[in-house]
C-alpha positions as CSV (number, residue, x, y, z in Angstrom):
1,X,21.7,5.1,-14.2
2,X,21.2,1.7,-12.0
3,X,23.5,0.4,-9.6
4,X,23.9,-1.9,-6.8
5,X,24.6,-0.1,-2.8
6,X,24.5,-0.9,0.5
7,X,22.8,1.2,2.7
8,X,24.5,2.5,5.5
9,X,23.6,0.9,9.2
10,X,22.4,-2.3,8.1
11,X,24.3,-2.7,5.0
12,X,21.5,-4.0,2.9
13,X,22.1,-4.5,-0.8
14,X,19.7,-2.9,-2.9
15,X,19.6,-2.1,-6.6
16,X,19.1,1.5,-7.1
17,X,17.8,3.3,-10.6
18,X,17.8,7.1,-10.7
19,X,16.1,8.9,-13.6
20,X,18.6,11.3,-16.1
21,X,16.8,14.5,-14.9
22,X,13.1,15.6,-14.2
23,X,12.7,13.5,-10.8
24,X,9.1,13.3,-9.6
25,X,10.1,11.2,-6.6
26,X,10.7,8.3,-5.0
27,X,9.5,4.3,-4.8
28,X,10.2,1.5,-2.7
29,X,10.5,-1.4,-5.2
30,X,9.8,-5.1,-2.8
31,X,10.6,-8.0,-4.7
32,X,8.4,-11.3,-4.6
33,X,9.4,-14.3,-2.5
34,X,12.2,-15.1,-4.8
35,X,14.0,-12.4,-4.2
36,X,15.8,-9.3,-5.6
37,X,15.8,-11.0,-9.2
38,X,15.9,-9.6,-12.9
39,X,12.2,-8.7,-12.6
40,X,12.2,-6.8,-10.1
41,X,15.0,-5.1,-11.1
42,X,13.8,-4.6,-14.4
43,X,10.4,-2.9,-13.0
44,X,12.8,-0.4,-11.1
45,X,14.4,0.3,-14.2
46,X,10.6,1.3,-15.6
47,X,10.0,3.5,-12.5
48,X,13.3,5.1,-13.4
49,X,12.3,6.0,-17.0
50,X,9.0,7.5,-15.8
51,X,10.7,9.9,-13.4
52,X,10.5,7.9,-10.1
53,X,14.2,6.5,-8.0
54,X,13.6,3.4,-7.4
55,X,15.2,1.7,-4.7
56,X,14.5,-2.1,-4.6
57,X,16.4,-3.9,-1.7
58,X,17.7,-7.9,-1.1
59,X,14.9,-8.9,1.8
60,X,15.6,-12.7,1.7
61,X,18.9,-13.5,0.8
62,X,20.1,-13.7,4.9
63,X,17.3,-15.7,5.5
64,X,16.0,-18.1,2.6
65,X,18.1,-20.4,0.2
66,X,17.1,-18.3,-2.8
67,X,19.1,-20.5,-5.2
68,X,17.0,-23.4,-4.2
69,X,13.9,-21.2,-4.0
70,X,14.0,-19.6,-7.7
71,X,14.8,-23.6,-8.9
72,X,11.0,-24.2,-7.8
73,X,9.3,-21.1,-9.1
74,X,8.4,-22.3,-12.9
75,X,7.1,-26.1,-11.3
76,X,4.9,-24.0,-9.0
77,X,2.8,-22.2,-11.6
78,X,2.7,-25.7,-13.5
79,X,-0.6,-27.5,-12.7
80,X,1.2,-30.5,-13.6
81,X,3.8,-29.9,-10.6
82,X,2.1,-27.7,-8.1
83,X,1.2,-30.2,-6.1
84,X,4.7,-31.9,-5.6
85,X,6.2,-28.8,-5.2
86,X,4.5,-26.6,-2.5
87,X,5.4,-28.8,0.3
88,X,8.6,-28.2,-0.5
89,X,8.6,-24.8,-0.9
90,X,6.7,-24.0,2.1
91,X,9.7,-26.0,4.0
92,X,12.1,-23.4,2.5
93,X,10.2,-20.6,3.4
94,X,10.2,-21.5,7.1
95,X,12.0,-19.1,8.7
96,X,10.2,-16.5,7.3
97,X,7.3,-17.4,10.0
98,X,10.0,-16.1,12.8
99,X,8.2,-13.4,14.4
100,X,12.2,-11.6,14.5
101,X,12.4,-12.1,10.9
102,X,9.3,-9.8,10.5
103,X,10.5,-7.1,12.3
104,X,13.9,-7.2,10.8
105,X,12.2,-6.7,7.2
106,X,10.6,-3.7,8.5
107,X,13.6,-2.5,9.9
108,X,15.2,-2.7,6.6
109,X,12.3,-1.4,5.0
110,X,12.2,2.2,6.7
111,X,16.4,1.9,6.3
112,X,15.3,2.4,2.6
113,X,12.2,4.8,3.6
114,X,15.1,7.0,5.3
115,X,17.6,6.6,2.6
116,X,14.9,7.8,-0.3
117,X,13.1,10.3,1.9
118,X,16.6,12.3,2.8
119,X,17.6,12.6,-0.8
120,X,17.3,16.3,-2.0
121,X,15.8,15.2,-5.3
122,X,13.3,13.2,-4.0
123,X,11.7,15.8,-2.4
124,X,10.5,13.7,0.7
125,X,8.1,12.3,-1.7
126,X,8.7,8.6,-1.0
127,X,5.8,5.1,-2.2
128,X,6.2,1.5,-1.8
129,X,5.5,-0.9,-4.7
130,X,5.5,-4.8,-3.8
131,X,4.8,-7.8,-5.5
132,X,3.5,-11.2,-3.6
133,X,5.7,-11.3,-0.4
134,X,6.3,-7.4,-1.0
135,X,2.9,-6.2,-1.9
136,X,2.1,-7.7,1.9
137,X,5.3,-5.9,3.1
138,X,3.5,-2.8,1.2
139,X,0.3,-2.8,3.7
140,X,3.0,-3.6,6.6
141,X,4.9,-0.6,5.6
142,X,1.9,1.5,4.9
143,X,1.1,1.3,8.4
144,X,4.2,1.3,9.8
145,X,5.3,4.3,8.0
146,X,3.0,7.5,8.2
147,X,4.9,9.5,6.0
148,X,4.3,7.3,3.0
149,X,2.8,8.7,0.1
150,X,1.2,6.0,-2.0
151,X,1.4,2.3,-1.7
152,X,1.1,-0.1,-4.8
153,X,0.5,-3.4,-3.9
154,X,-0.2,-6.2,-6.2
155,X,-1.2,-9.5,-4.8
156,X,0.0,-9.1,-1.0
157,X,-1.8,-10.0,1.9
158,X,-2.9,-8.2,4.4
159,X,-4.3,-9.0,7.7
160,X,-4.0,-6.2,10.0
161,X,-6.6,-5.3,12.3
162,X,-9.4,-1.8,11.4
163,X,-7.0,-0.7,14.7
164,X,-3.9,-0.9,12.9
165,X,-5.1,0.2,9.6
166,X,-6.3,3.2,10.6
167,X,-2.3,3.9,10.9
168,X,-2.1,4.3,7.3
169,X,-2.1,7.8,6.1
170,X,-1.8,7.2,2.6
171,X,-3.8,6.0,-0.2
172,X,-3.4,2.1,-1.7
173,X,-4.2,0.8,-4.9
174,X,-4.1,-3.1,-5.2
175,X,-4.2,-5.0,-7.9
176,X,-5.4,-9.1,-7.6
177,X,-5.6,-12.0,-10.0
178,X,-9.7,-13.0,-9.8
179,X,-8.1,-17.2,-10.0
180,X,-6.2,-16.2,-6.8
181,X,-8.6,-17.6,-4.5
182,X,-7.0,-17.6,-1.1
183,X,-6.8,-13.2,-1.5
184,X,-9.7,-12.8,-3.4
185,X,-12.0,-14.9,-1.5
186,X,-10.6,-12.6,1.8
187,X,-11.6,-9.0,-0.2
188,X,-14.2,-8.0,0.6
189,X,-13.4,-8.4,4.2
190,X,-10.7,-6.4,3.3
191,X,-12.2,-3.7,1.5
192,X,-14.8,-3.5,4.9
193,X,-11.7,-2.9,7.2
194,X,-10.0,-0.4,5.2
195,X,-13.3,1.1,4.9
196,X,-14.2,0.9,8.9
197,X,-10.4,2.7,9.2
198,X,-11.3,5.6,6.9
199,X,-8.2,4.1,4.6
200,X,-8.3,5.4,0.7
201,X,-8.2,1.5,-0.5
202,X,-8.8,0.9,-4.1
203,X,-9.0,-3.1,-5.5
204,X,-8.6,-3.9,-9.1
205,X,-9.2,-7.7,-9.8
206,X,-8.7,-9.0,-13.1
207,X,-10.7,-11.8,-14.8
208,X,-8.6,-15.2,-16.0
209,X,-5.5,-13.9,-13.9
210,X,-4.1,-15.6,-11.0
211,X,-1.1,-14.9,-8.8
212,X,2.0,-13.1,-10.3
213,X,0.1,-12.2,-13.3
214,X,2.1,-9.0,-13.6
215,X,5.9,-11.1,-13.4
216,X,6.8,-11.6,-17.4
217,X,9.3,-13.7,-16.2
218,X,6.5,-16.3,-15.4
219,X,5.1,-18.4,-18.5
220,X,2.1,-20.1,-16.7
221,X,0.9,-16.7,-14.9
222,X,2.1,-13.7,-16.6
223,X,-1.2,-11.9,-18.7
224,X,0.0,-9.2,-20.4
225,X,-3.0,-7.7,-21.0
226,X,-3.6,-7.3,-17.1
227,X,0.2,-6.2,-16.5
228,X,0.1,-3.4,-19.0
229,X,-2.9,-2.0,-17.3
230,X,-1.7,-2.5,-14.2
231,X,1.2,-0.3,-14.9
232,X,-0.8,2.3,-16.4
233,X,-2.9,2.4,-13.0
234,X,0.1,2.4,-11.3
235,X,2.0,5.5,-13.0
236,X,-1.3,7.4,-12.7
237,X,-1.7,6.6,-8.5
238,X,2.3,7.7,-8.8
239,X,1.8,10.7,-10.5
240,X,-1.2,11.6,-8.4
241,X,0.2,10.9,-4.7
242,X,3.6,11.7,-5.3
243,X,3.2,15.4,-7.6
């Protein structure tokens, strides 16, 4: 069953898939900078035939023009047009540098924590999955949010301090393109501060990927090779943390 609700208090719209029977919990579904699109939806409806509610909530759409947005995503990942198009899309994505709009998402974020975690059939076993923009609202979250289970995070960015990390009281498995220079070139820093925080962090980087290689939406980036073990990773890290 899938549907779309608004959460009570901050009336967020989220899209919501709930298994038939045999629930093994709960996941927090982020979308990428595009928004809550057919993707992401579609990966809640996955987490939903494994067992898992998914709960994958609108972030952007107060904030960004997403119409405009999604109309740049396919000249992006073309190296023909990724250079015309970035300044524009950086322009777009302004607002998102507002320190308020940051703590808003988080807001919403444990809204949808709260709403997951306080459903009977979840049984207050709650993770967070993102992608791009939600992988690094994954590490915000995980931080944020010491009653997290598991975070998935593909592609985010995290720049937290060993301080803040040390927050994070459950494990992470990310997942990185090896062509997505700007995160992979930053890893191994990474990998030191989760390390220096005492943070479960595991990093899988995948050879001839770049960003978004898990979106099959995406022509130029998607590898499906990468994706569908990615997913396996993923449903093992699930059924690990959340059992």
């Amino acid at each position: 069953m899938a549907e779309m609700i608004k959460l009570a208090g901050n009336n967020l719209d989220a899209y919501l898939a709930k298994p038939n029977d045999n629930i093994k919990g709960a996941v927090i579904v982020i979308h990428e900078v595009w928004g809550l699109d057919d993707h992401i939806k579609s990966v809640a409806d996955r987490l939903a035939m494994e067992g898992y509610i998914a709960l994958a909530p609108e972030l952007l759409a107060d904030t960004l023009d997403l119409d405009s947005l999604r109309g740049m995503k396919v000249d992006l990942f073309d190296p023909d047009k990724r250079n015309q198009v970035q300044p524009l899309l950086r322009q777009h994505m302004t607002p998102m540098q507002n320190p308020k709009f940051a703590k808003q998402t988080i807001v919403n974020l444990e809204s949808c924590f709260d709403y997951l975690y306080d459903l009977p059939e979840a049984q207050s076993k709650v993770a967070v999955m993102g992608f791009c923009f939600g992988g690094t609202y994954s590490f915000n979250l995980a931080v944020d949010q010491p009653k997290l289970k598991a975070a998935i995070v593909f592609y985010g960015h995290a720049d937290q301090s060993v301080d803040e990390l040390k927050r994070i009281n459950c494990p992470i498995q990310a997942f990185y393109g090896e062509q997505d220079e700007s995160l992979v070139s930053n890893l191994d820093n990474l990998k030191q501060k989760m390390t220096e925080a005492k943070v479960n962090f595991k990093a899988k980087v995948y050879p001839s990927c770049g960003h978004a290689f898990f979106n099959d939406t995406n022509k130029f980036a998607y590898n499906q090779a990468a994706a569908n073990d990615a997913w396996q990773i993923t449903l093992a890290s699930l059924e690990e943390n959340l059992s």
